[in-house]
C-alpha positions as CSV (number, residue, x, y, z in Angstrom):
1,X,-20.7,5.0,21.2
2,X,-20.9,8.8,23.0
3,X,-17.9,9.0,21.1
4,X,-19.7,8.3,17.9
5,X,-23.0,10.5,18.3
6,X,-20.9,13.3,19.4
7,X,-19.1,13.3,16.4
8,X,-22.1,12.7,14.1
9,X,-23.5,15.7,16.0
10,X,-20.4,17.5,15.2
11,X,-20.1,16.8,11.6
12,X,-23.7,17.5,11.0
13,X,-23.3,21.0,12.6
14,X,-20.4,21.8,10.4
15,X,-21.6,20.6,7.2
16,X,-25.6,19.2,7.0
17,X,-24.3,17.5,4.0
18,X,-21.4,15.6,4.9
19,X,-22.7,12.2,5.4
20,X,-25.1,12.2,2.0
21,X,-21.9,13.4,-0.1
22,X,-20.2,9.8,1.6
23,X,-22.8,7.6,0.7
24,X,-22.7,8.6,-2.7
25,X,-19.7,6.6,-3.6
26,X,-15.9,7.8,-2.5
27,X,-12.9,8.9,-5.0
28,X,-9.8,8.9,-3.0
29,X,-6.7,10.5,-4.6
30,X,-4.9,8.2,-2.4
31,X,-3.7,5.1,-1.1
32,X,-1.9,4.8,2.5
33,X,0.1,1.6,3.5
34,X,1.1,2.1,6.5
35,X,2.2,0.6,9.6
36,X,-0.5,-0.9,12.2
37,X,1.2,1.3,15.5
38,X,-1.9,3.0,16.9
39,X,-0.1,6.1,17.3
40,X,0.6,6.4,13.3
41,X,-3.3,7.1,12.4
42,X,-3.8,7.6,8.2
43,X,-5.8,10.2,8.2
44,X,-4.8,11.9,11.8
45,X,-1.1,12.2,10.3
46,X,-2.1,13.4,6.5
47,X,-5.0,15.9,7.8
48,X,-7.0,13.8,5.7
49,X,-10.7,13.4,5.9
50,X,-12.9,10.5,5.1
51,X,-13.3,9.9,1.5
52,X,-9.9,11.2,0.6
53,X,-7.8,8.3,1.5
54,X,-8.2,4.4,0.8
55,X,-5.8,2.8,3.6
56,X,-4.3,-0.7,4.7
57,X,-2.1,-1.0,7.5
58,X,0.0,-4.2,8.8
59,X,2.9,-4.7,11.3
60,X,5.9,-2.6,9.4
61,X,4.2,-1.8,6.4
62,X,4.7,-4.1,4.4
63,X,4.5,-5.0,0.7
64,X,4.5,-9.0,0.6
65,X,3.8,-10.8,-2.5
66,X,1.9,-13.7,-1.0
67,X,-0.3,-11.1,0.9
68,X,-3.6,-11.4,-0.8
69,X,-5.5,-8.7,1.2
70,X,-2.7,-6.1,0.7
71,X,-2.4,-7.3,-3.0
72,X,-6.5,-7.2,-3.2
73,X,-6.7,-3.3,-1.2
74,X,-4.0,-2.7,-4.4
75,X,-6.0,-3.8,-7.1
76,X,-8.8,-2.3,-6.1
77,X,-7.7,1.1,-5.0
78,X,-5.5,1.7,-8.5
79,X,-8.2,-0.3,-11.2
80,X,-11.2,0.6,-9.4
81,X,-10.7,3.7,-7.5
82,X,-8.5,5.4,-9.5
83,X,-5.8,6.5,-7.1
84,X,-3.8,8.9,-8.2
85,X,-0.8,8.6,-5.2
86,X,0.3,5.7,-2.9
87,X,2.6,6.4,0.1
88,X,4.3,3.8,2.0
89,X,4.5,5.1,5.6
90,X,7.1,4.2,7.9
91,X,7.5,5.6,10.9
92,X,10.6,5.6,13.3
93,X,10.1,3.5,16.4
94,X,8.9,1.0,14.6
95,X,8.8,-2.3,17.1
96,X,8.5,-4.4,14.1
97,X,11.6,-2.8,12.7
98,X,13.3,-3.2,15.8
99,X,11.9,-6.8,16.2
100,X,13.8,-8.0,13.2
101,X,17.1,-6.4,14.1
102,X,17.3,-8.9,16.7
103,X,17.8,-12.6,16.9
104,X,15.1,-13.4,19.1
105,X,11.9,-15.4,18.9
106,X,8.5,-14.0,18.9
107,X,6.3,-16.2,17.9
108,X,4.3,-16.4,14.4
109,X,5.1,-12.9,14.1
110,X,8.5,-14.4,13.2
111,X,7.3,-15.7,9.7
112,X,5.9,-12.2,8.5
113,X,9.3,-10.5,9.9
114,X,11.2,-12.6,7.9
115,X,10.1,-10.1,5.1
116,X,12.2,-7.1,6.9
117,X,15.5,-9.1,7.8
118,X,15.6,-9.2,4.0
119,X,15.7,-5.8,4.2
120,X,18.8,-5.7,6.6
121,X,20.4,-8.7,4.3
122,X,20.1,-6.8,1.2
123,X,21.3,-3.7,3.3
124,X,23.9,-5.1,5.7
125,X,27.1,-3.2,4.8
126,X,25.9,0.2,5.0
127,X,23.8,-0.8,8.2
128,X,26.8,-2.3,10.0
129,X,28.8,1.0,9.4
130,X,26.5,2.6,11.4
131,X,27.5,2.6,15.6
132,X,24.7,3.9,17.3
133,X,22.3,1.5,17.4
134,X,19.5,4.0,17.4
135,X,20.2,5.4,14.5
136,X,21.1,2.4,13.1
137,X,17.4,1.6,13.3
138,X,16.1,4.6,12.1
139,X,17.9,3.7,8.8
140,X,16.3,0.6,8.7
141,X,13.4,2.1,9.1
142,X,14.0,4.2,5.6
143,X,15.6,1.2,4.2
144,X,12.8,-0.7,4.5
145,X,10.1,1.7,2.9
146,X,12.3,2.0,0.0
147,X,12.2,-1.6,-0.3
148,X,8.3,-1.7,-0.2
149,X,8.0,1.0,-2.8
150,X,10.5,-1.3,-5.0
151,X,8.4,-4.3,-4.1
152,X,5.5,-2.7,-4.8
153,X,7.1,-2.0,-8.4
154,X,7.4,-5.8,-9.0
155,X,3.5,-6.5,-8.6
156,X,2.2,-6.6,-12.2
157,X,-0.7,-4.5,-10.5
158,X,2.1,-1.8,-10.4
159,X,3.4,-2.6,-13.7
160,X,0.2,-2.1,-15.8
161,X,-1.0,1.0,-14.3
162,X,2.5,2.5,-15.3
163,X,1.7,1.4,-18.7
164,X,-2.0,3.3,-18.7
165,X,-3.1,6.8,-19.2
166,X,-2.7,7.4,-15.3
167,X,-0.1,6.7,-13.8
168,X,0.0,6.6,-10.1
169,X,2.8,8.3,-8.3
170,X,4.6,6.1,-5.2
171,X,5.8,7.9,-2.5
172,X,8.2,6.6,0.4
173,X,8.0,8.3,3.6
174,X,8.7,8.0,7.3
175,X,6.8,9.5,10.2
176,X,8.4,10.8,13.2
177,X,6.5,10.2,16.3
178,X,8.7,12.3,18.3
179,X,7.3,15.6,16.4
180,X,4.8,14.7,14.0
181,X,6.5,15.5,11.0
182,X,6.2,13.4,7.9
183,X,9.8,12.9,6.3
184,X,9.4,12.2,2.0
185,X,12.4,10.2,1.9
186,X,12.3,11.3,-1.8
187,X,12.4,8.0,-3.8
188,X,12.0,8.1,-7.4
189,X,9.6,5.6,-8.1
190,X,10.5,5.1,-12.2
191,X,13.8,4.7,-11.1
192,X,12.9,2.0,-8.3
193,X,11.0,0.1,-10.8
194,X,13.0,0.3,-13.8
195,X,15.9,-0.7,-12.2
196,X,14.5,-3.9,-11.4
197,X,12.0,-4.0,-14.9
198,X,14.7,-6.7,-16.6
199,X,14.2,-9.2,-13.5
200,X,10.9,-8.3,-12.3
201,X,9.0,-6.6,-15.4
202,X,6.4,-8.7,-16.7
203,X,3.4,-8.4,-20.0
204,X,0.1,-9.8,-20.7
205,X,0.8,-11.8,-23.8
206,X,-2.4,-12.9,-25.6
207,X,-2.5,-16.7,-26.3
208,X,-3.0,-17.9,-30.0
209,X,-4.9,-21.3,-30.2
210,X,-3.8,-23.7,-32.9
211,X,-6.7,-22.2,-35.2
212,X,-5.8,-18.6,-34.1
213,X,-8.4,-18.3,-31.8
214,X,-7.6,-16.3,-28.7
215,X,-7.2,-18.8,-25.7
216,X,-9.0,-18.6,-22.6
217,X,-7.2,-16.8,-19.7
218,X,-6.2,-18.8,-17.4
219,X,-6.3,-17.8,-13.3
220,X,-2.7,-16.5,-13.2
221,X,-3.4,-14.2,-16.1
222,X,-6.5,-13.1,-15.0
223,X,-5.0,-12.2,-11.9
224,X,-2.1,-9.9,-13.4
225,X,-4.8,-7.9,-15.9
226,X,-8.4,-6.5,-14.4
227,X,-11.0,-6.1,-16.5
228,X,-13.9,-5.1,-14.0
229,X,-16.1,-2.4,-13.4
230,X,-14.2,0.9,-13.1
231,X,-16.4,2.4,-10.5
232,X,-16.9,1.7,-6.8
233,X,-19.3,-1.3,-6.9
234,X,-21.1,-0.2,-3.9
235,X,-22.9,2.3,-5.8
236,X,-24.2,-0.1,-8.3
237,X,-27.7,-1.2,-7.1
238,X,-28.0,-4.6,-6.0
239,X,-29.4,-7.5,-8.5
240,X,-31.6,-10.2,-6.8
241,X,-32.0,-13.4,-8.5
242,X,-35.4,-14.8,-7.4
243,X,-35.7,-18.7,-8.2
């Protein structure tokens, strides 16, 4: 809490305005997925400030398709926000990298790395060429944010927003704890996703009813097209309903 009041103190003595210019809504121009390590902080990393940067964070960051709060962070931050750039940080050192390189038992944790000994499967010949076993982990380190910017390309999320106005830009990159340096791995995102567009590339299709009527939507299409406020809500004042 001293913490806290020092750094309001701070803030308020740099810029009086700060904190009335947050509360009037935010428009990041991007989103950060990134790992959970608490030496890999968002904004510490990007010299970033609040406002600039919507973030989620898990163990490897990860981009799972059963993940409903990364999937919901997604919708939000490209239909409602607006983002303009999504990164997917990696960082070497990674113990949930490392954690599925082994053969070992964890725990639950063991369901969710699963998702990155697919990565070393689909990656196993050029991983096995590699002797040192340090090294050989900081590939799987890149490996596996290339893979998340791919999987992020199969989301329909993805796939509409490539279709709009706006595009967002992904970005794969890996942080170096070691020196602080932020490594752009260089991964072209239209590539990532159109290489895959035959398996994974999907449309909203309108449904006809037998009277030409359009059909009502049902969950699973409502889910892969939003149609709600473009704005952040929390700026919208609040309607009570009074019975």
């Amino acid at each position: 809490m001293a913490n806290n009041r020092q750094w309001v103190a701070n803030k308020n003595s740099e810029d009086p305005e700060f904190f009335k210019r947050l509360a009037n809504g935010q428009t990041p121009r991007y989103l950060f997925i990134g790992c959970s390590d608490s030496r890999v902080p968002a904004s510490g990393i990007t010299g970033t400030g609040p406002g600039e940067m919507f973030v989620h964070r898990n163990i490897a960051n990860m981009v799972v398709h059963t993940d409903m709060n990364l999937l919901s962070v997604l919708q939000y931050a490209v239909e409602v926000l607006g983002v303009q750039d999504i990164l997917i940080v990696g960082h070497y050192g990674c113990g949930g990298v490392a954690a599925a390189a082994t053969n070992k038992q964890y725990g639950l944790i063991d369901n969710w790395l699963v998702n990155i000994r697919d990565v070393v499967r689909l990656h196993e010949t050029e991983l096995l060429r590699i002797q040192d076993e340090t090294q050989r982990l900081r590939r799987l380190v890149e490996l596996n944010v290339i893979e998340q910017i791919r999987n992020l390309g199969k989301t329909n999320i993805i796939q509409n927003a490539m279709r709009g106005d706006k595009p967002p830009r992904l970005h794969g990159l890996v942080y170096d704890i070691a020196d602080g340096v932020l490594k752009d791995l260089e991964v072209n995102d239209s590539t990532a996703i159109s290489d895959l567009a035959h398996i994974y590339g999907t449309e909203v299709k309108p449904l006809v009813a037998a009277h030409n009527a359009p059909l009502e939507p049902d969950a699973e299409e409502e889910s892969s097209h939003y149609d709600g406020p473009k704005h952040d809500p929390s700026q919208q004042p609040a309607e009570l309903t009074v019975a």
